[in-house]
N, CA, C and O atoms as a GROMACS GRO file, in nm:
protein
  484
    1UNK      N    1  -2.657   0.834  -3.268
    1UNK     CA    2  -2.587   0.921  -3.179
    1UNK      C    3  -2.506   0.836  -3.081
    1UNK      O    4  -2.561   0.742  -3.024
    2UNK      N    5  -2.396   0.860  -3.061
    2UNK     CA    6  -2.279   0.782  -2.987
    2UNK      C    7  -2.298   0.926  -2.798
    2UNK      O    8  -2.302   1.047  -2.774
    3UNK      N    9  -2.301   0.799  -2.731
    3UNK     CA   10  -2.257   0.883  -2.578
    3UNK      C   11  -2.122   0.888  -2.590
    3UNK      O   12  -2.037   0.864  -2.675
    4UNK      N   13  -2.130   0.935  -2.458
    4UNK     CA   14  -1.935   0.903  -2.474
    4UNK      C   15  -1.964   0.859  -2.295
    4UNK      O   16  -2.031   0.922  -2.214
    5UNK      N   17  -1.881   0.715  -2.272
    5UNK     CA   18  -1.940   0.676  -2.146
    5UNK      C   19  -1.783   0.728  -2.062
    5UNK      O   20  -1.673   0.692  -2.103
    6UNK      N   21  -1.801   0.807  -1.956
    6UNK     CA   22  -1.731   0.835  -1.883
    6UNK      C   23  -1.611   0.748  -1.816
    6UNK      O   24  -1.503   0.783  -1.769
    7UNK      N   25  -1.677   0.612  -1.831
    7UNK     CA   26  -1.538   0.534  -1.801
    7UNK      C   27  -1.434   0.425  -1.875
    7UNK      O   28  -1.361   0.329  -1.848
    8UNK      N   29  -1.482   0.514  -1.994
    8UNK     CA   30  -1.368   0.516  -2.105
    8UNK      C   31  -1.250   0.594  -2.066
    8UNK      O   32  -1.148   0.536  -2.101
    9UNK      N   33  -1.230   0.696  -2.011
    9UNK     CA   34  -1.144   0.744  -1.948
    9UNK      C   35  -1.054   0.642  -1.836
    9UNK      O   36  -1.100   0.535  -1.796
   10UNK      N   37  -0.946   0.683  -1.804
   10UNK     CA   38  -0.827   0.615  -1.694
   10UNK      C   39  -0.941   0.680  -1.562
   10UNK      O   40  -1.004   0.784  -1.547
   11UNK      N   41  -0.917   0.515  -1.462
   11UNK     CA   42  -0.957   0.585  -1.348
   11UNK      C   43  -0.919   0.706  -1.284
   11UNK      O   44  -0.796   0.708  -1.289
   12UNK      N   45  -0.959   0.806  -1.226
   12UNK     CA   46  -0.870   0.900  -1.163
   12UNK      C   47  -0.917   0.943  -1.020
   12UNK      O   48  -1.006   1.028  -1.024
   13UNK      N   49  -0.882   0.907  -0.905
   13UNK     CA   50  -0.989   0.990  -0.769
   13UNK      C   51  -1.140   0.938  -0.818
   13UNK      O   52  -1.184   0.895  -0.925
   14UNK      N   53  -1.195   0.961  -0.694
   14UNK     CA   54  -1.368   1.015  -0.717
   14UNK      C   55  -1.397   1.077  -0.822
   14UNK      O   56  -1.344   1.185  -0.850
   15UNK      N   57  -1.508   1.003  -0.917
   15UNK     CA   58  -1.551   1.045  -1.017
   15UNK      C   59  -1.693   1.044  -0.985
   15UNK      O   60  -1.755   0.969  -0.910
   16UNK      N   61  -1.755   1.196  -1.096
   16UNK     CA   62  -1.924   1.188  -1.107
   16UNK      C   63  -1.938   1.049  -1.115
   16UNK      O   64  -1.843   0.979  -1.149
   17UNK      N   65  -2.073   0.993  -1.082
   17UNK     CA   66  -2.090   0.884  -1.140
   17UNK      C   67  -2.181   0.854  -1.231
   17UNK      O   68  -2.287   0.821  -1.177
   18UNK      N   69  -2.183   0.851  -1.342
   18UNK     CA   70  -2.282   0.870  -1.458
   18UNK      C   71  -2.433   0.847  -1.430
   18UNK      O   72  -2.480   0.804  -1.324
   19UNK      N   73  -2.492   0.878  -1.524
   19UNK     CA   74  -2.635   0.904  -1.520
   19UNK      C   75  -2.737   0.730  -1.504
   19UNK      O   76  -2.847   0.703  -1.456
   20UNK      N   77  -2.646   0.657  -1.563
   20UNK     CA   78  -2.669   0.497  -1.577
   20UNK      C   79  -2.549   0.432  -1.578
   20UNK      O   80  -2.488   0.425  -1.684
   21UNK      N   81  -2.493   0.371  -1.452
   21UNK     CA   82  -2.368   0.303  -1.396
   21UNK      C   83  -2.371   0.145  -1.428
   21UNK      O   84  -2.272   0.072  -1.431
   22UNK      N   85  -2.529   0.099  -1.456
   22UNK     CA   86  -2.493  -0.060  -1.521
   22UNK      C   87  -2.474  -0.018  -1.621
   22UNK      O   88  -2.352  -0.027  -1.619
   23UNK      N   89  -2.499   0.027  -1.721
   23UNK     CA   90  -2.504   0.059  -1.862
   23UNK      C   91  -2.336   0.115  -1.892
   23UNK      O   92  -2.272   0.046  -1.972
   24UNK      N   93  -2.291   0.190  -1.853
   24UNK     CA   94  -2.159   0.247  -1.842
   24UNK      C   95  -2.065   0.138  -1.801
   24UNK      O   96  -1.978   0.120  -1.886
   25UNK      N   97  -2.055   0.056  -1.691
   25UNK     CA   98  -2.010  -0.064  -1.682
   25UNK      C   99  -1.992  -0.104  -1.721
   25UNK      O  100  -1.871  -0.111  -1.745
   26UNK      N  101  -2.095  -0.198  -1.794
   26UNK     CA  102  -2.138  -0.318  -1.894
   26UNK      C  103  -2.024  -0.272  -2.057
   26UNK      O  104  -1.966  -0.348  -2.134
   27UNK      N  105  -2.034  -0.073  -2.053
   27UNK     CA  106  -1.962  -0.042  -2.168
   27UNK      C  107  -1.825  -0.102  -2.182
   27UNK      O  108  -1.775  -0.118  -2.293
   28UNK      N  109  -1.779  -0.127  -2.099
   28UNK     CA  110  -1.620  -0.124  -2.026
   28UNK      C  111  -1.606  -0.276  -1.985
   28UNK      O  112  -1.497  -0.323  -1.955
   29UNK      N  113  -1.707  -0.339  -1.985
   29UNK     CA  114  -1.656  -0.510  -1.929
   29UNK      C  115  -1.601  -0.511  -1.783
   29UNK      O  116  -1.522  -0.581  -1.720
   30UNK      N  117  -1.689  -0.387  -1.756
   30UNK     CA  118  -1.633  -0.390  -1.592
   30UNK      C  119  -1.771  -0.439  -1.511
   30UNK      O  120  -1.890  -0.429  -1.542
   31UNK      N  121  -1.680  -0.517  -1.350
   31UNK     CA  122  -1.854  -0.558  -1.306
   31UNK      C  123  -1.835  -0.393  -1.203
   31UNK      O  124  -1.752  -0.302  -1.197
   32UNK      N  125  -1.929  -0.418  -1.155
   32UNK     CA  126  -2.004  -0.302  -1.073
   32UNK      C  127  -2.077  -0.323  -0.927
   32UNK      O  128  -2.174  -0.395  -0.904
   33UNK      N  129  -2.022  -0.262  -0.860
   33UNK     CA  130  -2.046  -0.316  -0.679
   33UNK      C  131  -2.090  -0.152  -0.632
   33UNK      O  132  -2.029  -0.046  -0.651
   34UNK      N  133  -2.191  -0.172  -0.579
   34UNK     CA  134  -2.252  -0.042  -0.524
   34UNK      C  135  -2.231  -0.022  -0.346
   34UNK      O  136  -2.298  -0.106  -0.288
   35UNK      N  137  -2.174   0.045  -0.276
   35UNK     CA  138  -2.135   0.049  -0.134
   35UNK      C  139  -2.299   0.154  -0.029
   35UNK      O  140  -2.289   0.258   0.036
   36UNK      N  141  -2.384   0.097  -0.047
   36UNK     CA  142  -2.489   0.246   0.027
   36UNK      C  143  -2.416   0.287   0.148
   36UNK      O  144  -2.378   0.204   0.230
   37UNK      N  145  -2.399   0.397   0.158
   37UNK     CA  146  -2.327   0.473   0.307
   37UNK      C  147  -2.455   0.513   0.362
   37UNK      O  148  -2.448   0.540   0.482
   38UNK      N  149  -2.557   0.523   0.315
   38UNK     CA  150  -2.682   0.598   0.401
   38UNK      C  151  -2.698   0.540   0.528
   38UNK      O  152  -2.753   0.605   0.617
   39UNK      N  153  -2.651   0.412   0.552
   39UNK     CA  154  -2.686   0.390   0.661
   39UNK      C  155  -2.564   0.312   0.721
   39UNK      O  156  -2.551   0.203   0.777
   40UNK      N  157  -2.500   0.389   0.696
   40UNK     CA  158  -2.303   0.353   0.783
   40UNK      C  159  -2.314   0.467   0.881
   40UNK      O  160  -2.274   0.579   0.849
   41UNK      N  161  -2.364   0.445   0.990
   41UNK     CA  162  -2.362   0.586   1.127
   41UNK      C  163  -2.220   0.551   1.238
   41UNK      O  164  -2.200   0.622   1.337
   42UNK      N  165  -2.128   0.428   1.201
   42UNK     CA  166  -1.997   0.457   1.261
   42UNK      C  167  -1.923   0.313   1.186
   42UNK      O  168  -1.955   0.239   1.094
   43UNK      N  169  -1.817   0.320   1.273
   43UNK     CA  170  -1.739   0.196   1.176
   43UNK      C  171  -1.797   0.099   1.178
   43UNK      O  172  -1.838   0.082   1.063
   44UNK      N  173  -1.846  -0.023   1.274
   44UNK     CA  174  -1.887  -0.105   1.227
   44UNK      C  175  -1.983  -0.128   1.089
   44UNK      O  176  -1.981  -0.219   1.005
   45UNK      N  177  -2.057  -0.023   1.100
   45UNK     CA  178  -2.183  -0.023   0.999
   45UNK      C  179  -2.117   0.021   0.835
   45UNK      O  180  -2.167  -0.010   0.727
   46UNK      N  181  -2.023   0.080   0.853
   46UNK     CA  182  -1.942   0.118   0.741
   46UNK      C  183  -1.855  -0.023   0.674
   46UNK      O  184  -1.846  -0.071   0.561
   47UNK      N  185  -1.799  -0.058   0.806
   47UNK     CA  186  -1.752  -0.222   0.753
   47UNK      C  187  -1.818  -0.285   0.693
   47UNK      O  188  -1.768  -0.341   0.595
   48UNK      N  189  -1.976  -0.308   0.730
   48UNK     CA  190  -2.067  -0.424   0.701
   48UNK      C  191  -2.090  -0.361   0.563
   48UNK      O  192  -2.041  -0.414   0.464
   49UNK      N  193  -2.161  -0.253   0.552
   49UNK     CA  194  -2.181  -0.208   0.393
   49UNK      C  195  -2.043  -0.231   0.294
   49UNK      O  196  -2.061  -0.273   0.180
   50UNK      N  197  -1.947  -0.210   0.327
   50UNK     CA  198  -1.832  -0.203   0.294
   50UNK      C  199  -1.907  -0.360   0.227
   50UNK      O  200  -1.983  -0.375   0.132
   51UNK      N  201  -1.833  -0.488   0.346
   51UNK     CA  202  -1.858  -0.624   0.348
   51UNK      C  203  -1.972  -0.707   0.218
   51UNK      O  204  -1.966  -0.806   0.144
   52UNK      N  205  -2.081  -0.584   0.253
   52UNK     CA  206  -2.200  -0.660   0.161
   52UNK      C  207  -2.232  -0.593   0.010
   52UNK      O  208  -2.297  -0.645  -0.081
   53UNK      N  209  -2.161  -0.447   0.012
   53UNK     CA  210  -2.189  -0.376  -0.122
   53UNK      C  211  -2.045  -0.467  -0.225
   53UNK      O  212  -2.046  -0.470  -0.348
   54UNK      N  213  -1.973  -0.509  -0.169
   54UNK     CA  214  -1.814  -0.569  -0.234
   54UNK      C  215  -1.844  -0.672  -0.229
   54UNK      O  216  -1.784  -0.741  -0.310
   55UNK      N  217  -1.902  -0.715  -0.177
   55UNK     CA  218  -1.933  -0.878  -0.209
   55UNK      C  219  -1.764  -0.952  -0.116
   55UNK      O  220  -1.723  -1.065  -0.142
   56UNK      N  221  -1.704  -0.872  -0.027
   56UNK     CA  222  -1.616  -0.927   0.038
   56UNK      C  223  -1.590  -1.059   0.094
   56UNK      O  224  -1.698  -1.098   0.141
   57UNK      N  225  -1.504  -1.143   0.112
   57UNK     CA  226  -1.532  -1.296   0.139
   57UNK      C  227  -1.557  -1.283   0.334
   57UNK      O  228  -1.528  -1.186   0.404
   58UNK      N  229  -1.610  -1.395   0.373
   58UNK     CA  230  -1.618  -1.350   0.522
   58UNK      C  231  -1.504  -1.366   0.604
   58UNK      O  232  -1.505  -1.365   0.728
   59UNK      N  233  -1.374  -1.388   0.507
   59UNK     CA  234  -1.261  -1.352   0.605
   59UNK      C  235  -1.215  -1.222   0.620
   59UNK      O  236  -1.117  -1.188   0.686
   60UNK      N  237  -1.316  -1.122   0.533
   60UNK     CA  238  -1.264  -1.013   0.507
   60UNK      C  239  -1.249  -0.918   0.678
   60UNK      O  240  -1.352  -0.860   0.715
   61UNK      N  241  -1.132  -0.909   0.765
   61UNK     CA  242  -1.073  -0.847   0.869
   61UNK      C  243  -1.174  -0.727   0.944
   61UNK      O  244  -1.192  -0.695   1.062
   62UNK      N  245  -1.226  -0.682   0.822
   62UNK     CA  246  -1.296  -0.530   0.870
   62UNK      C  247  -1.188  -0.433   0.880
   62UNK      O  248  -1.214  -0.369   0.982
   63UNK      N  249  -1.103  -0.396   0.839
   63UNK     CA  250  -1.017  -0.303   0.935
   63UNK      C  251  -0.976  -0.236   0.771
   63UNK      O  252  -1.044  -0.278   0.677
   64UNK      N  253  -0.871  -0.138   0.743
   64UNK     CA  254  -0.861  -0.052   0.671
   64UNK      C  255  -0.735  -0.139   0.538
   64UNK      O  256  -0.730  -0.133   0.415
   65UNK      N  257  -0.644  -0.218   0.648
   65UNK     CA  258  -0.543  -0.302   0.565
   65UNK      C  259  -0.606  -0.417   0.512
   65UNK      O  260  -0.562  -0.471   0.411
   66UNK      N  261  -0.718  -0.465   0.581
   66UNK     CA  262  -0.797  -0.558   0.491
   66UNK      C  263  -0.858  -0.555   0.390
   66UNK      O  264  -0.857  -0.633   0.294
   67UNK      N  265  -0.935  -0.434   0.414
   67UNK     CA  266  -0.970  -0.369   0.246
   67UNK      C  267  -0.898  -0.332   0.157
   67UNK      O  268  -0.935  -0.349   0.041
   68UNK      N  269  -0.762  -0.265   0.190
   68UNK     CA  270  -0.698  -0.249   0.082
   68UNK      C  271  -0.656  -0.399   0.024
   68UNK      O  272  -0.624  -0.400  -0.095
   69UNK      N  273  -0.653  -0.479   0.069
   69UNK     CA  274  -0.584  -0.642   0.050
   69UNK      C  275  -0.660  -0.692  -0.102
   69UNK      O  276  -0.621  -0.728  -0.213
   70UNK      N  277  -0.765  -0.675  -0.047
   70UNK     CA  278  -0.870  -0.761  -0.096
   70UNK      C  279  -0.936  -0.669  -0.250
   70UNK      O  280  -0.984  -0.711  -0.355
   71UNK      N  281  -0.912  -0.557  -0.208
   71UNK     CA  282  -0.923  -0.457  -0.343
   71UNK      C  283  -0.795  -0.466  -0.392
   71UNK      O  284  -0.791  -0.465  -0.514
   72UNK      N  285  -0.739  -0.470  -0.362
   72UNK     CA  286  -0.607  -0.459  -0.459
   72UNK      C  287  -0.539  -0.590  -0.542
   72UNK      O  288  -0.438  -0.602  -0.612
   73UNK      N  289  -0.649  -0.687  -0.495
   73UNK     CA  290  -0.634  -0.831  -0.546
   73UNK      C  291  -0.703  -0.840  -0.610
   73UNK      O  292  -0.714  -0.956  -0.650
   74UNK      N  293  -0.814  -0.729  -0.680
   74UNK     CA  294  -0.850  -0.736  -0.825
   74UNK      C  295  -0.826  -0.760  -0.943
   74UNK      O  296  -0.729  -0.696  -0.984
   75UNK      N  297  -0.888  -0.844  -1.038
   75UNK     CA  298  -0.796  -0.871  -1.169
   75UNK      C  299  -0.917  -0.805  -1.261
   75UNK      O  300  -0.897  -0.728  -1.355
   76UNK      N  301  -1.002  -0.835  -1.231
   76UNK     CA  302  -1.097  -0.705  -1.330
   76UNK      C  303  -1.131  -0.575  -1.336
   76UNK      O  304  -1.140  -0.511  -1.231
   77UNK      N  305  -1.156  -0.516  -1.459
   77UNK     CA  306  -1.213  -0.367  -1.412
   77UNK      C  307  -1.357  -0.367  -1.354
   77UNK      O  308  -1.463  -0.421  -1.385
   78UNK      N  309  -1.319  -0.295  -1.270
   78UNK     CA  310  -1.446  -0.253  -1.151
   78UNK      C  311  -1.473  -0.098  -1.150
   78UNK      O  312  -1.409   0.006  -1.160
   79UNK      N  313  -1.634  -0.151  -1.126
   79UNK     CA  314  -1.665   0.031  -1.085
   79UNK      C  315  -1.716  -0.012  -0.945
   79UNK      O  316  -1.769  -0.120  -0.917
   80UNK      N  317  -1.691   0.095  -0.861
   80UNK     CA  318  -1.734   0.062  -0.741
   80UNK      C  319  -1.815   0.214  -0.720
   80UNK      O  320  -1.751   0.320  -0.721
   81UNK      N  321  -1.986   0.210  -0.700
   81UNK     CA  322  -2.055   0.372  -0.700
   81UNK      C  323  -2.081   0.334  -0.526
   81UNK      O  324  -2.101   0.237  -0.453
   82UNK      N  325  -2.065   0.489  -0.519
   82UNK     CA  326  -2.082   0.514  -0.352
   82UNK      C  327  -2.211   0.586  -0.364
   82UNK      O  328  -2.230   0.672  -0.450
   83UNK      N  329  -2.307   0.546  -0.268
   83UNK     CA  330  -2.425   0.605  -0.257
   83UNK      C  331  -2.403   0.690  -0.116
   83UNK      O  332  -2.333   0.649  -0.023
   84UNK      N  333  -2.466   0.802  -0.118
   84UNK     CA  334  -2.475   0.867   0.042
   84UNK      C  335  -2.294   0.940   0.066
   84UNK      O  336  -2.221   0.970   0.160
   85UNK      N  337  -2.291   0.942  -0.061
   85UNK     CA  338  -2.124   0.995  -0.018
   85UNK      C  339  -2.130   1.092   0.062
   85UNK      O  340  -2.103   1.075   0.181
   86UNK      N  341  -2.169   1.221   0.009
   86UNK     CA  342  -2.157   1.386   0.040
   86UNK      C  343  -2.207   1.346   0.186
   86UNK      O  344  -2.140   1.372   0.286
   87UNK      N  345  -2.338   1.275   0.192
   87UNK     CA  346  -2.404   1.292   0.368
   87UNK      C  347  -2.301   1.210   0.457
   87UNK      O  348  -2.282   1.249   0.572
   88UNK      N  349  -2.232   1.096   0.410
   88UNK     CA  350  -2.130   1.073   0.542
   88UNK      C  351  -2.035   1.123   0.501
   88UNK      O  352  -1.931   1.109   0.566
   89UNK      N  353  -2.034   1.168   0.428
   89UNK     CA  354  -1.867   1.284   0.415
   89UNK      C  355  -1.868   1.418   0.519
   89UNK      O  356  -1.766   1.457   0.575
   90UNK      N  357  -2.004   1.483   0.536
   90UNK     CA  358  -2.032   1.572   0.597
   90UNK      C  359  -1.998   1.519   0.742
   90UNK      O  360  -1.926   1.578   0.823
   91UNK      N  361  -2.063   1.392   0.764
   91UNK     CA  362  -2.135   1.341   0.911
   91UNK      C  363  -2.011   1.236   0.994
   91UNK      O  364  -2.018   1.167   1.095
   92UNK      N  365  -1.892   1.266   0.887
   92UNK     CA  366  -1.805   1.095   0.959
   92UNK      C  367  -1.720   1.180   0.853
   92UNK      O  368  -1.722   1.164   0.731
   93UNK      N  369  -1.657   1.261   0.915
   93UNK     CA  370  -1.517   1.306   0.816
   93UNK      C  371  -1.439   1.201   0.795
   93UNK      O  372  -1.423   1.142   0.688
   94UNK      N  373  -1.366   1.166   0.946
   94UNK     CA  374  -1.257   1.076   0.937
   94UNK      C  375  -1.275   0.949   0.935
   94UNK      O  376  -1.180   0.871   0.946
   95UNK      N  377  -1.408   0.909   0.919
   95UNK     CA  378  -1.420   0.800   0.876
   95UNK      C  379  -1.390   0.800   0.692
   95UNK      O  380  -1.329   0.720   0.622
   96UNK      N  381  -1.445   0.898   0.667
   96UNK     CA  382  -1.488   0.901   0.506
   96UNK      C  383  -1.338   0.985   0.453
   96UNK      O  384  -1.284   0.967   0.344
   97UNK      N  385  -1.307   1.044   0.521
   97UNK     CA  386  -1.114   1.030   0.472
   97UNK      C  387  -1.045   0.877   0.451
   97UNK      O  388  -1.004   0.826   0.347
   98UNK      N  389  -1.046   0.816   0.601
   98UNK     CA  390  -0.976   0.690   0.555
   98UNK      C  391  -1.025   0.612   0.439
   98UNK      O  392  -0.943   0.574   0.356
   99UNK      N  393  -1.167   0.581   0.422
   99UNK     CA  394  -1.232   0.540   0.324
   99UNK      C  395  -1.207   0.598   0.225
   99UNK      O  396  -1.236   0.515   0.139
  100UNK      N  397  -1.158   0.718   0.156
  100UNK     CA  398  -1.107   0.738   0.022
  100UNK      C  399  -0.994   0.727   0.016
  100UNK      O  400  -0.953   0.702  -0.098
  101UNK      N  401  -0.887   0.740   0.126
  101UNK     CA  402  -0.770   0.734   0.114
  101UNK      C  403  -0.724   0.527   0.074
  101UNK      O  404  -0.628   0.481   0.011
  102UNK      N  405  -0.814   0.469   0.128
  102UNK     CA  406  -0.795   0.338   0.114
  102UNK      C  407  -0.828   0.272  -0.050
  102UNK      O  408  -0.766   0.186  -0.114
  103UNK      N  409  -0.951   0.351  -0.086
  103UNK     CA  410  -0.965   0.357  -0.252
  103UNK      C  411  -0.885   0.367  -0.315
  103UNK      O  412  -0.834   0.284  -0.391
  104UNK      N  413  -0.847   0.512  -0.285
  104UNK     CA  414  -0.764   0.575  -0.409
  104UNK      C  415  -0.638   0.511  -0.375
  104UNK      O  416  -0.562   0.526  -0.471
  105UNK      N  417  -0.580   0.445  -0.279
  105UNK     CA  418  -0.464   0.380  -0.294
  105UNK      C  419  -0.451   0.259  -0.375
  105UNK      O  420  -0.359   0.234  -0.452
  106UNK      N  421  -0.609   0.148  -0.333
  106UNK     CA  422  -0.604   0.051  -0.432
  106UNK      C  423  -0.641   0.058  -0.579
  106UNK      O  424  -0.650  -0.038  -0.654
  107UNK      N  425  -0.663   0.206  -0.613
  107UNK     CA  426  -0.722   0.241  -0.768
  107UNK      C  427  -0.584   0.273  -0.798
  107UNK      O  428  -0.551   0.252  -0.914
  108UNK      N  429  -0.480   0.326  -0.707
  108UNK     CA  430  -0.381   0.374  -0.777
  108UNK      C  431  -0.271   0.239  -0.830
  108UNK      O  432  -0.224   0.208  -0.940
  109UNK      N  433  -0.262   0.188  -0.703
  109UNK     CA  434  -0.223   0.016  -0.688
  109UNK      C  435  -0.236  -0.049  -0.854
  109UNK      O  436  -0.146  -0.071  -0.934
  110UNK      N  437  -0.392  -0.069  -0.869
  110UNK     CA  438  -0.454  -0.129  -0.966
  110UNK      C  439  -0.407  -0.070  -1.080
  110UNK      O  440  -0.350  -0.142  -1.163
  111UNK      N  441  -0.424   0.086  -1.107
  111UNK     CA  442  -0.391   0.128  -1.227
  111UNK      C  443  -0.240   0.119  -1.290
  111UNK      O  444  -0.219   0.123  -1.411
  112UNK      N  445  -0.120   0.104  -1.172
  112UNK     CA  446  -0.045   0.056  -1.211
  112UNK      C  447  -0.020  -0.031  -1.264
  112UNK      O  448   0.075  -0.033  -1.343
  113UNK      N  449  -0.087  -0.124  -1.244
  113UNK     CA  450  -0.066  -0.296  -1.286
  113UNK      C  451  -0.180  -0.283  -1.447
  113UNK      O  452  -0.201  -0.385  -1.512
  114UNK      N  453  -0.234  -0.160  -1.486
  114UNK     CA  454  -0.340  -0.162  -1.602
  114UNK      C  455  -0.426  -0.233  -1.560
  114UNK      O  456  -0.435  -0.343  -1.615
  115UNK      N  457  -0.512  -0.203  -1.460
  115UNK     CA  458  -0.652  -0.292  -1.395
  115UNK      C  459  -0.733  -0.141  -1.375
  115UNK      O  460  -0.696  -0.051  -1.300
  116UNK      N  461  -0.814  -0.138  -1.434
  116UNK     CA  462  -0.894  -0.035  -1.402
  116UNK      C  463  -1.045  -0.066  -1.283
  116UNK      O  464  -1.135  -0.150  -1.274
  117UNK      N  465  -0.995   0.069  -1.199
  117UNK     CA  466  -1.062   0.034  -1.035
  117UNK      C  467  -1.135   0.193  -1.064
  117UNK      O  468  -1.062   0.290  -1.042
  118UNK      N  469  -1.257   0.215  -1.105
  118UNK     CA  470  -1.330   0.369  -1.047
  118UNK      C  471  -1.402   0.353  -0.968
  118UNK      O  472  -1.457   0.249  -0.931
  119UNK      N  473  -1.409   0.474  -0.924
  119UNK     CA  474  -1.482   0.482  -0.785
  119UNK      C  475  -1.575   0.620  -0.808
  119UNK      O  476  -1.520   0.730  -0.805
  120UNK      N  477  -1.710   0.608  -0.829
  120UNK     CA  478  -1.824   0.664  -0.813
  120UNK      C  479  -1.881   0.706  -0.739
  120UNK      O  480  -1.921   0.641  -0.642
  121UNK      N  481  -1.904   0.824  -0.757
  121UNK     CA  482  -1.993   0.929  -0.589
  121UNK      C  483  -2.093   1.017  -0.713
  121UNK      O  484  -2.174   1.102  -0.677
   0.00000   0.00000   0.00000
């Protein structure tokens, strides 16, 4: 019996994120960076998860143009799964606006160039 792994598909926006995200990854030759938001309660703390789920270098700025920099200087396919989405989506709108708006710019960025960037919730 064949799955069919979800990110065989073109990145597109926030996607489910499958039932097993190393395994789905690994399908795709993509690496995989997990961001926990559970415990991002304002920006700084959102930076640092940001910082330590990306494996960001420590020049990484903190700020919104730094992340896009540094994501968009991807040369591999990446999955990037967001843990705790829905609860700081609820709890930090505009935090968790800029934070997808900064994604989906460097997924869109990326997909232009044929670099596949998903982003998991």
């Amino acid at each position: 019996m064949t799955l069919n792994n979800p990110l065989s598909e073109k990145p597109s926006g926030f996607q489910p994120a499958p039932a097993d995200p190393v395994m789905a990854a690994a399908g795709v030759q993509a690496s995989l960076r997990t961001i926990d938001l559970r415990a991002a309660t304002d920006r700084a703390a959102l930076m640092q998860q940001l910082s330590v789920g990306l494996d960001l270098p420590s020049y990484f700025g903190r700020n919104w143009d730094a992340l896009y920099d540094l994501l968009a200087e991807t040369t591999q396919p990446t999955a990037i799964q967001i843990l705790g989405w829905d609860h700081f989506q609820s709890h930090h709108r505009e935090l968790a606006g800029q934070l997808k708006s900064v994604l989906i710019d460097a997924q869109d960025t990326l997909v232009a160039a044929n670099i596949r960037l998903w982003v998991l919730v």
